[in-house]
PyMOL commands that place a pseudoatom at each C-alpha (Angstrom):
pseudoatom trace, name=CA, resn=UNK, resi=1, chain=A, elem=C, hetatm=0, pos=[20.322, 38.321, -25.619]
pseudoatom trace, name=CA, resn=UNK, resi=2, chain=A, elem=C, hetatm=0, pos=[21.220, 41.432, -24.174]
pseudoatom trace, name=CA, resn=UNK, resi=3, chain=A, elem=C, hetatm=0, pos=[21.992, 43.080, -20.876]
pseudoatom trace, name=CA, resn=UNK, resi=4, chain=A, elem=C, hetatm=0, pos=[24.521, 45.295, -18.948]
pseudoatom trace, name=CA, resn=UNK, resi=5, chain=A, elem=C, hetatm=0, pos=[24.947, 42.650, -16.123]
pseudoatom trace, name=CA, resn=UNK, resi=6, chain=A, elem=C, hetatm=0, pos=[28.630, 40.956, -15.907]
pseudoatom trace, name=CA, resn=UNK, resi=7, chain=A, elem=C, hetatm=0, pos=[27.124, 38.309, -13.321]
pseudoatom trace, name=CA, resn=UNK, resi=8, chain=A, elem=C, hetatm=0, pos=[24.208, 37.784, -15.915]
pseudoatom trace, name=CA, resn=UNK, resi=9, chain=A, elem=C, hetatm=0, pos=[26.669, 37.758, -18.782]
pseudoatom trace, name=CA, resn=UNK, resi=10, chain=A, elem=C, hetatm=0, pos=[28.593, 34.841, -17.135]
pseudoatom trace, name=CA, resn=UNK, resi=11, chain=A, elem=C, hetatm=0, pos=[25.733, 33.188, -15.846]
pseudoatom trace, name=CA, resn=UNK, resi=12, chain=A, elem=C, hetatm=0, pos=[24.427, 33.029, -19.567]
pseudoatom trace, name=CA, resn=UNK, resi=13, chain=A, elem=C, hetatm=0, pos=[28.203, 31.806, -20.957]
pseudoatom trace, name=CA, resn=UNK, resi=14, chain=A, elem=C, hetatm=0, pos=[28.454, 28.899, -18.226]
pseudoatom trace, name=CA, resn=UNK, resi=15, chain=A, elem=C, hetatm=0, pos=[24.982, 27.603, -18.786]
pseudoatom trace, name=CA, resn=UNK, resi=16, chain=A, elem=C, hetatm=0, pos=[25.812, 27.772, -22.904]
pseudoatom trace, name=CA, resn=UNK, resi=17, chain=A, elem=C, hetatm=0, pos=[22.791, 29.832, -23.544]
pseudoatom trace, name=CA, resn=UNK, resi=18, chain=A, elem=C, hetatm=0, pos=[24.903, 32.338, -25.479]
pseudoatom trace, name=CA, resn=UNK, resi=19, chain=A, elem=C, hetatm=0, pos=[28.455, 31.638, -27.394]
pseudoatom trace, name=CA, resn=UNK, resi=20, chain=A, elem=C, hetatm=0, pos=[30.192, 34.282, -25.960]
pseudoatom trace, name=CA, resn=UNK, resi=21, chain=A, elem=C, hetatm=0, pos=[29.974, 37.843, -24.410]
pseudoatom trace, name=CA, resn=UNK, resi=22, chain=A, elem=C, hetatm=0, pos=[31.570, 41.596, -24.843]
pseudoatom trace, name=CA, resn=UNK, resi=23, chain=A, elem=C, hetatm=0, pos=[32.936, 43.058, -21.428]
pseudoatom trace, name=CA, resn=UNK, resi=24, chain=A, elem=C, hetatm=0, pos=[35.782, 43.968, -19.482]
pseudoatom trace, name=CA, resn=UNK, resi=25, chain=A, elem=C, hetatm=0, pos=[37.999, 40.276, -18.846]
pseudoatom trace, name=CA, resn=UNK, resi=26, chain=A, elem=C, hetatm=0, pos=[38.592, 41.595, -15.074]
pseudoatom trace, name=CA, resn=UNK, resi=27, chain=A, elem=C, hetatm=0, pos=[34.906, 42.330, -14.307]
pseudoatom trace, name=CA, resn=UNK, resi=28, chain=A, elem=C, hetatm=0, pos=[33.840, 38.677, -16.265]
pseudoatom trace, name=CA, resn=UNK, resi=29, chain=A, elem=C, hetatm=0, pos=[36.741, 36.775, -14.376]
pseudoatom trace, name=CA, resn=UNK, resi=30, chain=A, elem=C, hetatm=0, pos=[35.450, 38.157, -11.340]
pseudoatom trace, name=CA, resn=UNK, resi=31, chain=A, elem=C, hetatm=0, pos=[32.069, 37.311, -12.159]
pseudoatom trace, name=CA, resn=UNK, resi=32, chain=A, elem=C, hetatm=0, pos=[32.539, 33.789, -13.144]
pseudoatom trace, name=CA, resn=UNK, resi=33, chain=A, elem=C, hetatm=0, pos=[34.432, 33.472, -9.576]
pseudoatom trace, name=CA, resn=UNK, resi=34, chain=A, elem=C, hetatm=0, pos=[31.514, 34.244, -7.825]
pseudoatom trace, name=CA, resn=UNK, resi=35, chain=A, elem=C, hetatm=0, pos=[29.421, 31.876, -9.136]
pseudoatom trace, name=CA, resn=UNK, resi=36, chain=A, elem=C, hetatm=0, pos=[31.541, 29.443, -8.492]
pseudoatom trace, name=CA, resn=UNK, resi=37, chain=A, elem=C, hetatm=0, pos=[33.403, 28.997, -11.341]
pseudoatom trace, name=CA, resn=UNK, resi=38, chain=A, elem=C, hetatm=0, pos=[36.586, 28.287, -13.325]
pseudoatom trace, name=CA, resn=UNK, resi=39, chain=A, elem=C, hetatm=0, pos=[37.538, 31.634, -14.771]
pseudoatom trace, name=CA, resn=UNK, resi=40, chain=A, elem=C, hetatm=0, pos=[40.568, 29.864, -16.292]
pseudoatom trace, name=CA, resn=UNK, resi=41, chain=A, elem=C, hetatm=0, pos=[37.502, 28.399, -18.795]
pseudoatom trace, name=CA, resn=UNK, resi=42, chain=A, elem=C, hetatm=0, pos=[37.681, 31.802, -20.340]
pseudoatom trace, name=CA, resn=UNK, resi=43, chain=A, elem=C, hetatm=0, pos=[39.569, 33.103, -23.434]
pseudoatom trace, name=CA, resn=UNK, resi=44, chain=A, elem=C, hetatm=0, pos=[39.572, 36.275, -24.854]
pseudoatom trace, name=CA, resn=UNK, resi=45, chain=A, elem=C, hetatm=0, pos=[39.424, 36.169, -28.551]
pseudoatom trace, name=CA, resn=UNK, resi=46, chain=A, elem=C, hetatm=0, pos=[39.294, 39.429, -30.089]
pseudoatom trace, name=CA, resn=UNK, resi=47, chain=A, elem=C, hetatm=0, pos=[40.296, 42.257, -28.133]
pseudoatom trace, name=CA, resn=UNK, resi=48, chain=A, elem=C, hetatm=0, pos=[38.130, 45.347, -28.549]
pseudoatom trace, name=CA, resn=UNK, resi=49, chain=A, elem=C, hetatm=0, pos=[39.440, 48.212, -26.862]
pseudoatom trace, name=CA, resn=UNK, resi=50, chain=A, elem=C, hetatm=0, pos=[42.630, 47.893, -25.152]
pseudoatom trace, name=CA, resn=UNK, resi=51, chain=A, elem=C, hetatm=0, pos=[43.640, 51.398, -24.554]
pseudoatom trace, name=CA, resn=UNK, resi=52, chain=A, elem=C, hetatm=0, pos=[41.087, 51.123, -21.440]
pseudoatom trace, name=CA, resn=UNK, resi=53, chain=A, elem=C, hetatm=0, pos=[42.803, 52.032, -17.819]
pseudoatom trace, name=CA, resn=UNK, resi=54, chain=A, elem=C, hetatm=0, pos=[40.893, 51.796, -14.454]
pseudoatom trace, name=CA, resn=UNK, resi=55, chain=A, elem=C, hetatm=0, pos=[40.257, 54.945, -12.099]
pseudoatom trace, name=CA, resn=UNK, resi=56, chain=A, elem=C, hetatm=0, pos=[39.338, 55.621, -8.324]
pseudoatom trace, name=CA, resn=UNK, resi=57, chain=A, elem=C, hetatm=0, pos=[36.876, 58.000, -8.459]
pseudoatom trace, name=CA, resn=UNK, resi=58, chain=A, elem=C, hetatm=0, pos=[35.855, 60.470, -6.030]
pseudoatom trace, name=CA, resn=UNK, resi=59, chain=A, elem=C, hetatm=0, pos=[33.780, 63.827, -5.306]
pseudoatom trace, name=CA, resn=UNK, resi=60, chain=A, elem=C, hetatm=0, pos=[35.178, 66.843, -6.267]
pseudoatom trace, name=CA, resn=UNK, resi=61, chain=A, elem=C, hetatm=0, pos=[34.570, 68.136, -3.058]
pseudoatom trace, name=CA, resn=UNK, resi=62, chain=A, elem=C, hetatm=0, pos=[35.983, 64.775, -1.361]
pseudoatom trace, name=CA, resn=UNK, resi=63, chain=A, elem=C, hetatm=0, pos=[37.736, 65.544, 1.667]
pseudoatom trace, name=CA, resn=UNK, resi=64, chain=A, elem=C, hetatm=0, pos=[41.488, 66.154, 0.842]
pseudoatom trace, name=CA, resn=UNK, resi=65, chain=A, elem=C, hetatm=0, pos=[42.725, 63.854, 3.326]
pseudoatom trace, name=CA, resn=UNK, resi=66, chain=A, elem=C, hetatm=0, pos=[40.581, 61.270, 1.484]
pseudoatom trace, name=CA, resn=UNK, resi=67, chain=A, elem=C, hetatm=0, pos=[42.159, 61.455, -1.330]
pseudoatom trace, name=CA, resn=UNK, resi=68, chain=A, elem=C, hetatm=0, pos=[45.346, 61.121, 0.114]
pseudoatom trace, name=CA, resn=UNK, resi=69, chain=A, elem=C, hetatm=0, pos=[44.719, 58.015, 2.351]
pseudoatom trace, name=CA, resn=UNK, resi=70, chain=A, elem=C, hetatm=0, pos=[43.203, 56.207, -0.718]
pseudoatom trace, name=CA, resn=UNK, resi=71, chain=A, elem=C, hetatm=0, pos=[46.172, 57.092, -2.373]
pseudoatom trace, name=CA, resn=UNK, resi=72, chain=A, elem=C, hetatm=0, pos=[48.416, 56.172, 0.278]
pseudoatom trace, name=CA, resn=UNK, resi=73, chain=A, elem=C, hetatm=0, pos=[46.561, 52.553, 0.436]
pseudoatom trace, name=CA, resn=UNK, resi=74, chain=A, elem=C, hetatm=0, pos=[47.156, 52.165, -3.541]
pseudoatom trace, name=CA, resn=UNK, resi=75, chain=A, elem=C, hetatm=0, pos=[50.926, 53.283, -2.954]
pseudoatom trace, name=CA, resn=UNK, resi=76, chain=A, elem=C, hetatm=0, pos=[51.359, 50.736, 0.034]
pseudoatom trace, name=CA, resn=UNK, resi=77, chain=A, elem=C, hetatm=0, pos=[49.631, 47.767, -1.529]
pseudoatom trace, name=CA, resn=UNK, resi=78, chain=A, elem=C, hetatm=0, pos=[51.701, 48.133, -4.952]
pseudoatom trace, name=CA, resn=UNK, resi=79, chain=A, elem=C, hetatm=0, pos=[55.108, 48.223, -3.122]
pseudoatom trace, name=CA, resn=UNK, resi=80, chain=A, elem=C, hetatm=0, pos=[54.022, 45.176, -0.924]
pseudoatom trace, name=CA, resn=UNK, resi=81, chain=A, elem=C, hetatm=0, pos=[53.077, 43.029, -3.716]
pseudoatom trace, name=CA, resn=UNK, resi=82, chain=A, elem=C, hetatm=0, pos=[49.329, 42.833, -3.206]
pseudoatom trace, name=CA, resn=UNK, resi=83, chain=A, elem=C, hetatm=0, pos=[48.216, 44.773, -6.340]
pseudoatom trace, name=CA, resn=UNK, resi=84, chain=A, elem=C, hetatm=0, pos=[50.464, 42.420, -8.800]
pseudoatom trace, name=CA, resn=UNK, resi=85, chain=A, elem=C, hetatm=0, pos=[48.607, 39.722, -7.056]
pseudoatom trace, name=CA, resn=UNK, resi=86, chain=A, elem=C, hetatm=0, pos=[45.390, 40.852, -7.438]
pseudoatom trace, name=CA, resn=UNK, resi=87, chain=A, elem=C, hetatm=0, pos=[46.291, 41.811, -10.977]
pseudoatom trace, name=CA, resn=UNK, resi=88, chain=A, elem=C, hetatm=0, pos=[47.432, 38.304, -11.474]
pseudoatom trace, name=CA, resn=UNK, resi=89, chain=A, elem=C, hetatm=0, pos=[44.324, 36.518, -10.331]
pseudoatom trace, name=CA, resn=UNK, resi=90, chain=A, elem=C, hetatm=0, pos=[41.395, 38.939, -12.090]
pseudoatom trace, name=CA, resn=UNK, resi=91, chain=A, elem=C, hetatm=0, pos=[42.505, 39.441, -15.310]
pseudoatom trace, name=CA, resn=UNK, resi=92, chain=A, elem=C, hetatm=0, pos=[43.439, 36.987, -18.198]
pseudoatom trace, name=CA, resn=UNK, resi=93, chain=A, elem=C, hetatm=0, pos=[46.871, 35.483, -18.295]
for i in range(1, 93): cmd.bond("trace and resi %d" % i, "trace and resi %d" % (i + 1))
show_as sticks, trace
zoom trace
């Protein structure tokens, strides 16, 4: 079965209709969260790409100060802890 859907893709893994799925561990964990459950039920068995990193994106003609308040918010929420936690509880141990 295929589709592009992380919320399908865990939907279809909980319910056993498929053995397993391909996708990013932090978008799956999430998913499986949302529906209510255990994301500690999944394991990631072969690792695919892990050269992958994560980006904010914006417009190229975003608003300078934008950029530097979303910037500012990353900066603030890695020196306080919060992005370690979050980190922590979305991806795979």
């Amino acid at each position: 079965m295929l589709t592009n859907d992380e919320a399908q893709s865990a939907k279809l893994l909980y319910a056993r209709r498929v053995p397993y799925t391909v996708g990013v561990a932090l978008f799956q964990r999430y998913a499986a969260r949302q529906q209510g459950q255990d994301p500690e039920r999944l394991d990631s068995v072969q690792v695919l790409d892990d050269s992958t990193q994560f980006y904010f994106a914006l417009q190229k003609d975003s608003k300078p100060e934008y950029v530097a308040r979303l910037q500012a918010a990353l900066d603030k929420i890695k020196q306080d802890g919060r992005y370690a936690s979050l980190l922590k509880r979305y991806t795979h141990p």
